[in-house]
C-alpha positions in Angstrom: 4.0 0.7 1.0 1.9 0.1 -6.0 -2.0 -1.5 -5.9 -3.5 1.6 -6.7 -3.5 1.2 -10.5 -4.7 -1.9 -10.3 -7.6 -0.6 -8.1 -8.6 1.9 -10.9 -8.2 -0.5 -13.8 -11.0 -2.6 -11.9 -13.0 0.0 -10.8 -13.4 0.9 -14.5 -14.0 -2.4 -15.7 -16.5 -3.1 -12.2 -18.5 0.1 -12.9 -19.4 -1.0 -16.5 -21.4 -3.7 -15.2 -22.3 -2.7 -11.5 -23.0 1.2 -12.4 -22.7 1.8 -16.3 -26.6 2.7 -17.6 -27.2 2.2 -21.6 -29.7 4.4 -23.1 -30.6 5.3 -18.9 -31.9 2.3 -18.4 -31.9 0.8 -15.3 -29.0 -2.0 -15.1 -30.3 -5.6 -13.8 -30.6 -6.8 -10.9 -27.2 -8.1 -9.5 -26.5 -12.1 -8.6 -26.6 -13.3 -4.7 -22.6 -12.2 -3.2 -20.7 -15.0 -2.8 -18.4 -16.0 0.0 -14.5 -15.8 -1.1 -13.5 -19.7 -0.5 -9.9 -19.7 0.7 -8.1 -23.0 -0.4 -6.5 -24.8 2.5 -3.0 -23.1 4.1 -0.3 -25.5 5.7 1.3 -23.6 7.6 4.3 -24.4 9.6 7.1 -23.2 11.8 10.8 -23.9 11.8 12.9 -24.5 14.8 14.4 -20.7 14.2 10.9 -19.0 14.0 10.5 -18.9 10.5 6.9 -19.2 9.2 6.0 -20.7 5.8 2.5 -20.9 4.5 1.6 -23.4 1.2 -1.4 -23.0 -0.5 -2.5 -24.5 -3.7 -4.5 -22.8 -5.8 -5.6 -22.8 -9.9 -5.3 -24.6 -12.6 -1.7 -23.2 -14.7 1.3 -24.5 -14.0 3.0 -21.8 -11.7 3.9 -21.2 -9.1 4.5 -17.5 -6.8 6.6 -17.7 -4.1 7.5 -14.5 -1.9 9.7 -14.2 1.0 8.0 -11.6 3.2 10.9 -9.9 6.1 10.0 -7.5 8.5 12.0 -5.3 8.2 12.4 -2.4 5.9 11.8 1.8 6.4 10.8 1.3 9.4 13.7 -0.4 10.7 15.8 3.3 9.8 17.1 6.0 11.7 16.4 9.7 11.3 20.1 9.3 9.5 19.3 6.5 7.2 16.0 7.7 5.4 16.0 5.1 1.8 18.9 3.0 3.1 16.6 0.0 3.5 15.6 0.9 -0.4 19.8 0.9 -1.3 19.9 -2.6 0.8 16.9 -4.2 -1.8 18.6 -2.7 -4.8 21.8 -4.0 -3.9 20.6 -7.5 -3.0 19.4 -7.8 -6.8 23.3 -7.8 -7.4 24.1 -11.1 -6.8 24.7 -13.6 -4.1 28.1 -15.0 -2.5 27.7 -17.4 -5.1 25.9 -16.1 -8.2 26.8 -12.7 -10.2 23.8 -10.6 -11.1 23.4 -12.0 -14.8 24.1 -15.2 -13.6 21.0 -14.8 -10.9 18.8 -13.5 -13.6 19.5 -16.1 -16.1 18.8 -18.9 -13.6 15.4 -17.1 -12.7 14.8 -17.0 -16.2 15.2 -20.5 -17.4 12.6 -21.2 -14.9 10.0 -19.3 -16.5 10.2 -15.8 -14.2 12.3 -13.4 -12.7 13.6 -11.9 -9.4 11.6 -9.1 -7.5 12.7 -7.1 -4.3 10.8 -4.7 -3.2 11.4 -2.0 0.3 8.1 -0.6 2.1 7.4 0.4 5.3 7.2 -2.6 7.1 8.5 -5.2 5.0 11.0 -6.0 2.6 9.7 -8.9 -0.3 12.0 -11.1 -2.0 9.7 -13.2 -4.7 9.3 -14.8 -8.0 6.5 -16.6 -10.2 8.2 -19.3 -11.5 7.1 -22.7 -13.7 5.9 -25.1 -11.2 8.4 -27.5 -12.4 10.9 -25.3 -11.0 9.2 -24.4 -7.5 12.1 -26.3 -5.2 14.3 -25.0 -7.3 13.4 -21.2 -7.2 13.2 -21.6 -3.7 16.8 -22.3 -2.9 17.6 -19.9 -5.1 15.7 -17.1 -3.5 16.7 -18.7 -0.3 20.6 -17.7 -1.5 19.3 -14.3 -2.2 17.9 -13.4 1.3 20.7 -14.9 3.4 23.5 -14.8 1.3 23.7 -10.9 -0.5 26.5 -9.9 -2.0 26.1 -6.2 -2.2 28.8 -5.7 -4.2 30.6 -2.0 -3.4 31.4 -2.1 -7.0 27.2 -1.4 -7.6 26.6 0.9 -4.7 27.6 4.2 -6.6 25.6 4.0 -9.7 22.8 2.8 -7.4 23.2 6.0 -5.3 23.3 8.1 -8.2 19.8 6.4 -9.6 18.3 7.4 -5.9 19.6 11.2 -5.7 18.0 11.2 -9.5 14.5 10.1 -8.4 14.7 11.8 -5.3 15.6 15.5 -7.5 13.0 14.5 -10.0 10.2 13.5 -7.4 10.9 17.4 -5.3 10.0 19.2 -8.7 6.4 17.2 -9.0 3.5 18.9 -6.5 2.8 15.5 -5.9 5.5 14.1 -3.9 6.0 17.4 -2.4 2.1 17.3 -1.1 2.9 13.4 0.3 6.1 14.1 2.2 4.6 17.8 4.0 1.2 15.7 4.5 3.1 12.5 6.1 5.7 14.4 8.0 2.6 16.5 9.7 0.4 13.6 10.5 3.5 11.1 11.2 5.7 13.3 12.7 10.1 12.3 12.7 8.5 8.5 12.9 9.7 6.5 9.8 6.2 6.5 8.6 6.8 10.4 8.1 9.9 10.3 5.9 9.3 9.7 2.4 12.2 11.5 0.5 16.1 11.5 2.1 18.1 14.7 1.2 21.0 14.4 -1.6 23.4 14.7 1.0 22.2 11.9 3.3 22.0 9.2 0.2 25.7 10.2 -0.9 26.8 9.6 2.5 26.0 6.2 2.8 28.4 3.7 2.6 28.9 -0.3 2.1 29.7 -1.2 5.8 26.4 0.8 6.6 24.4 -1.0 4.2 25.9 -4.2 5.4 25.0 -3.7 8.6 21.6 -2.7 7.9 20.8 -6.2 6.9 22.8 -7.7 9.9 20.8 -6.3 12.3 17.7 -6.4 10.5 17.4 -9.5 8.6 16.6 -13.2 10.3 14.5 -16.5 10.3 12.4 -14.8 13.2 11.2 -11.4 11.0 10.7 -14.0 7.8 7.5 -15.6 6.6 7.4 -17.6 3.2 3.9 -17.5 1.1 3.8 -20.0 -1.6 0.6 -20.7 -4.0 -0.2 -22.3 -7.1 0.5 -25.5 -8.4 3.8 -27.3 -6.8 4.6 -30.5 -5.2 4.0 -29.8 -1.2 6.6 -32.1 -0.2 9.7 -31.2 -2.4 8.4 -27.6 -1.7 8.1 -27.9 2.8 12.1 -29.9 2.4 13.5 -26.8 0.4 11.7 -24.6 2.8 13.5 -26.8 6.0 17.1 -27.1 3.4 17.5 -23.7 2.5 16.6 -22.2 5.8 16.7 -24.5 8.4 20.0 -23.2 9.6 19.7 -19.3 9.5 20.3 -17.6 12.3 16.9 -16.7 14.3 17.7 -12.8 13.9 15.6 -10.3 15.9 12.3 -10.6 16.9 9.8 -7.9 14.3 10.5 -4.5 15.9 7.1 -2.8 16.9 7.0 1.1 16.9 3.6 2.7 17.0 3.8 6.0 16.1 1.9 8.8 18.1 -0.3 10.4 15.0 -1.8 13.9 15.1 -3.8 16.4 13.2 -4.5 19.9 13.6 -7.1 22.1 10.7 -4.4 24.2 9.6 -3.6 24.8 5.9 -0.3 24.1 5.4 0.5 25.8 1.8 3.6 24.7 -0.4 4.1 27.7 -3.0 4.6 27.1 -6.9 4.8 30.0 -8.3 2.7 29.9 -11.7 1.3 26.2 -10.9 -2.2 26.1 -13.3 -3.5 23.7 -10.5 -3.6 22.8 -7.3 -2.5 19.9 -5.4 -4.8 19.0 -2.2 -3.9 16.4 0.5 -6.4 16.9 3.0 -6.8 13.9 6.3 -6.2 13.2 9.5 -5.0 9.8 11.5 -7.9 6.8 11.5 -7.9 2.8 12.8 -5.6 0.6 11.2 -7.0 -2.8 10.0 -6.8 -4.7 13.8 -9.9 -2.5 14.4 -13.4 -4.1 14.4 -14.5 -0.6 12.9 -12.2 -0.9 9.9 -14.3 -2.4 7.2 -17.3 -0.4 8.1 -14.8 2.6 7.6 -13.4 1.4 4.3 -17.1 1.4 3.0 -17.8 4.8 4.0 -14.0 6.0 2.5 -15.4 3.9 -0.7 -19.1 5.7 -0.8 -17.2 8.7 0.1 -14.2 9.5 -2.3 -12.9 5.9 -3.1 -14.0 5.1 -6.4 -15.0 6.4 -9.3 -18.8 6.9 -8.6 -18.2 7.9 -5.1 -19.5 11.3 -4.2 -16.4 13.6 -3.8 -16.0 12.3 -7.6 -19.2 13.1 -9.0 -19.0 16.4 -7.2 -15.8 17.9 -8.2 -15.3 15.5 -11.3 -18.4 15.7 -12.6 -20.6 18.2 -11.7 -18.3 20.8 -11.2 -15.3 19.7 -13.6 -13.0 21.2 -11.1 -10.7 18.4 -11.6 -10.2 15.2 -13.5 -9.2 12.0 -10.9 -9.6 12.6 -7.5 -9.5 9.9 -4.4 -10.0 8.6 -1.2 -8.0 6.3 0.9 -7.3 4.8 3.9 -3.3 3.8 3.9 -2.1 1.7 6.4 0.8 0.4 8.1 1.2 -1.8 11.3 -1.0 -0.2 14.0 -0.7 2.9 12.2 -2.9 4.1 9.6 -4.6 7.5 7.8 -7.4 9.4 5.8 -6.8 10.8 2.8 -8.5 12.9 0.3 -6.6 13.8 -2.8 -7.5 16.2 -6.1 -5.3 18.5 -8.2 -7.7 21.0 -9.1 -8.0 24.0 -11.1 -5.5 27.3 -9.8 -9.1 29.2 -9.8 -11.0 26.6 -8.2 -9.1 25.9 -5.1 -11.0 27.1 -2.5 -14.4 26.0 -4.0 -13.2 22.6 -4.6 -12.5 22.3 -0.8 -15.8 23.7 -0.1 -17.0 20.8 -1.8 -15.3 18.1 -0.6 -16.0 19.4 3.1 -20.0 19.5 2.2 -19.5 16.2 1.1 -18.1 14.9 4.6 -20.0 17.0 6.5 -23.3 15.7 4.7 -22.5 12.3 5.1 -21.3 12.8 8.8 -25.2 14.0 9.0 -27.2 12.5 7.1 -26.9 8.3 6.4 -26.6 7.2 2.1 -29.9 5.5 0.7 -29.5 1.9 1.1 -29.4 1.7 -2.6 -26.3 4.0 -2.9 -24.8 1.4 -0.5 -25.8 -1.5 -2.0 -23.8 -0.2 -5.2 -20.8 0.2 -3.4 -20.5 -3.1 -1.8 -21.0 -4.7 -5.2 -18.0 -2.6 -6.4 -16.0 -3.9 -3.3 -17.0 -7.6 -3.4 -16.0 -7.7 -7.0 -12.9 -5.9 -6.2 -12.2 -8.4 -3.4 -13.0 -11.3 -5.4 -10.8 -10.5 -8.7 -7.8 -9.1 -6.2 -7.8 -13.0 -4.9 -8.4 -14.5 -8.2 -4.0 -15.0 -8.9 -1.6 -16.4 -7.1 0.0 -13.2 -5.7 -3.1 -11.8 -4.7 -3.4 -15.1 -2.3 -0.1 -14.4 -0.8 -0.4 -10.6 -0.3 -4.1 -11.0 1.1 -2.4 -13.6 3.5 0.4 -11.5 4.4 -1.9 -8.6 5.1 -3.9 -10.9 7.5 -0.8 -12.0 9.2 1.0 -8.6 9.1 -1.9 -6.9 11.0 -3.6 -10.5 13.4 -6.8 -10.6 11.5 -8.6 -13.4 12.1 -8.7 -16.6 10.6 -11.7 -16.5 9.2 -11.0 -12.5 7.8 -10.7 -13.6 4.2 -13.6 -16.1 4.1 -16.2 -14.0 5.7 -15.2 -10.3 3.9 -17.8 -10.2 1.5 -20.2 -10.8 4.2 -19.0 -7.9 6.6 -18.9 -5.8 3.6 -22.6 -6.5 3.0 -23.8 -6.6 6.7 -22.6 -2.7 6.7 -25.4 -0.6 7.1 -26.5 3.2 6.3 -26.0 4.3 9.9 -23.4 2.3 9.8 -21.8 5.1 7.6 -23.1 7.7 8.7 -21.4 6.7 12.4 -18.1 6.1 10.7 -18.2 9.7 9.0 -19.3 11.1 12.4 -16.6 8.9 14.8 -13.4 9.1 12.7 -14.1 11.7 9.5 -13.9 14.5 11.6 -13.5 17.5 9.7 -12.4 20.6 12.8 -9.2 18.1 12.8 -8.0 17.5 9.4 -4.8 18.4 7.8 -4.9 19.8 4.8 -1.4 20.8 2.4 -1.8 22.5 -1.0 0.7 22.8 -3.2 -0.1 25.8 -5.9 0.1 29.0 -6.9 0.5 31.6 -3.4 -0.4 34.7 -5.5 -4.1 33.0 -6.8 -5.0 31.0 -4.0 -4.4 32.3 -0.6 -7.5 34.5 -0.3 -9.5 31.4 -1.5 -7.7 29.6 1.6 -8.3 31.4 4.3 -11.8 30.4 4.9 -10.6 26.7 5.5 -8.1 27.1 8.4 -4.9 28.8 9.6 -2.4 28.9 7.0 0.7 27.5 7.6 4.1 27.9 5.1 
């Protein structure tokens, strides 16, 4: 399910002018929040099921339209783990009617280029393209999503790209962490595969890649989000022209997994590692809970940003590490906690001892309300500069739709984020940070770090 760069890039920039003290000074007082105004969305419904929405929005002359399907990782078998991914590489090879060089060139002479990418939930076929060229773009993308060629004469050197980043991505403690902490919390749902086997991606074959995207792909499973500048009507008719006609498809396949979590310490050995490689969480709410923005403020003052107290613990103060996070991931109806860190070999068992006091104290004991103002500045800003472009529209508005926020989610944000209070924390660390039921997978050194384990759970290999 990409974002977290972005994240960090503003956090850095934010905490210059929310956080940053010159000469220890105390910074100025911050303006009055503002409300995030969301321009006016036509949305409208085809005879098939398909859902467009049309928003216009700044000043350049662009214009980002994304084809949203729901469909994609979750849509696999235990048997076809990345075979959604193989479908979305393969669809950038061209349609029935245009090659792969010929696609690109005619995304290029409008001013952009084509973009498929696979998660979870959804698979997104888009482009940000010259507004003169919006109608346009969309018929073509309309080509690409009902039309693929996936040409068999592509589908070896695209399997051989997969096995590659699959064998590179089982060396790195990192990946190796995600899949062992997924496959624990998510169980054999899709949700808890991350990485096929060689043998399963060399297996695959045209007719099954073909016939993932018959079963999967339809006007009922498709929603279009267009913003920026573009003509609304010439726009709404090559919406109804291009896929008017498409067969309805399937209705969006919903299947909740059943989450757990158990303290254990599930270890991963690398012989010689210098650090360590912590995952440590357990299942939360997903965003269709009323508690979830109160929860992303404590995961926030917690271990989400840069300032947040796991940070300035073992970051900081301890220099037991040099980026760790927080997060809350989610899916549809499905969503987890998740504190991460490579740490120094040596200081393994300490840096958990730390993170643990941190939850623990803030499961206790409620932030000042001037630690909390701090972090709802950093998220308001965050909010307001991730819906300050035309695909941070869209994606906000597909987030909203994928999980039935309400209509007024985006508008009044800021102010939920602001009405969060100290106990309000301290009640989200208590109800859903609890600590006797967290996973926890490190990948390191066995020899150097299993007595420092032992104190934090069963261990597990």
């Amino acid at each position: 399910m990409t974002t977290r760069k972005l994240i960090l890039i503003v956090a850095a920039v934010l905490l210059t002018v929310v956080f940053a003290v010159a000469e220890k000074q105390s910074p100025p007082a911050g303006g009055t929040p503002q409300d995030f105004n969301l321009p006016p969305v036509n949305t409208f419904t085809l005879d098939n099921g398909l859902q467009a929405s049309l928003v216009q929005y700044g000043k350049l002359p662009k214009v980002s339209i994304s084809v949203r399907v729901r469909a994609g990782n979750l849509n696999e078998t235990p048997e076809q783990v990345w075979l959604a991914d193989l479908m979305g590489d393969l669809m950038e090879e061209g349609t029935a009617t245009m090659g792969a060089e010929e696609l690109a060139a005619a995304f290029a002479s409008m001013g952009g280029e084509l973009g498929i990418g696979t998660g979870f939930d959804v698979t997104v076929v888009g482009a940000d393209v010259l507004s003169d060229f919006g109608a346009d773009a969309m018929k073509v993308l309309a080509d690409v999503v009902r039309n693929p060629a996936l040409p068999e004469s592509e589908l070896e050197r695209l399997k051989g790209d997969m096995v590659r980043n699959v064998s590179i991505a089982m060396t790195r403690p990192g990946p190796l962490a995600n899949q062992k902490f997924q496959a624990l919390l998510y169980g054999d749902h899709p949700y808890g595969r991350l990485y096929p086997p060689e043998e399963m991606i060399r297996g695959y074959d045209l007719d099954g890649v073909r016939g993932f995207y018959k079963d999967n792909f339809g006007a009922k499973r498709t929603h279009i989000y267009v913003v920026g500048m573009f003509d609304e009507h010439a726009m709404e008719k090559a919406i109804r022209d291009a896929f008017g006609d498409w067969t309805a498809g399937p209705d969006p396949l919903v299947a909740t997994p059943e989450m757990k979590s158990k303290r254990a310490v599930h270890v991963i050995d690398r012989p010689g590692a210098p650090q360590s490689t912590l995952r440590i969480g357990l299942p939360v709410i997903d965003p269709s809970n009323p508690d979830y923005i109160a929860l992303s403020v404590t995961n926030t003052l917690l271990g989400g940003f840069f300032s947040s107290r796991v940070t300035s613990n073992i970051r900081e103060d301890k220099g037991y590490t040099y980026s760790p996070g927080s997060s809350i991931s989610s899916s549809y109806r499905a969503a987890d906690w998740t504190q991460s860190a490579d740490v120094t070999t040596a200081d393994t068992g300490a840096s958990l001892k730390e993170i643990f006091f941190e939850i623990d104290r803030l499961r206790n004991e409620p932030p000042t309300a001037e630690e909390l103002k701090g972090v709802q500045n950093y998220i308001a800003g965050v909010f307001v500069l991730q819906n300050s472009s035309r695909g941070g529209i869209g994606g906000q508005l597909a987030n909203v739709d994928l999980h039935g926020l309400s209509d007024d989610h985006l508008t009044t944000y800021v102010q939920r984020v602001y009405a969060v209070t100290p106990e309000d924390v301290r009640t989200m660390a208590e109800k859903y940070l609890r600590d006797d039921e967290m996973t926890i997978v490190v990948v390191g050194d066995k020899g150097q770090i299993e007595a420092q384990l032992k104190p934090y759970g069963k261990l597990v290999y």
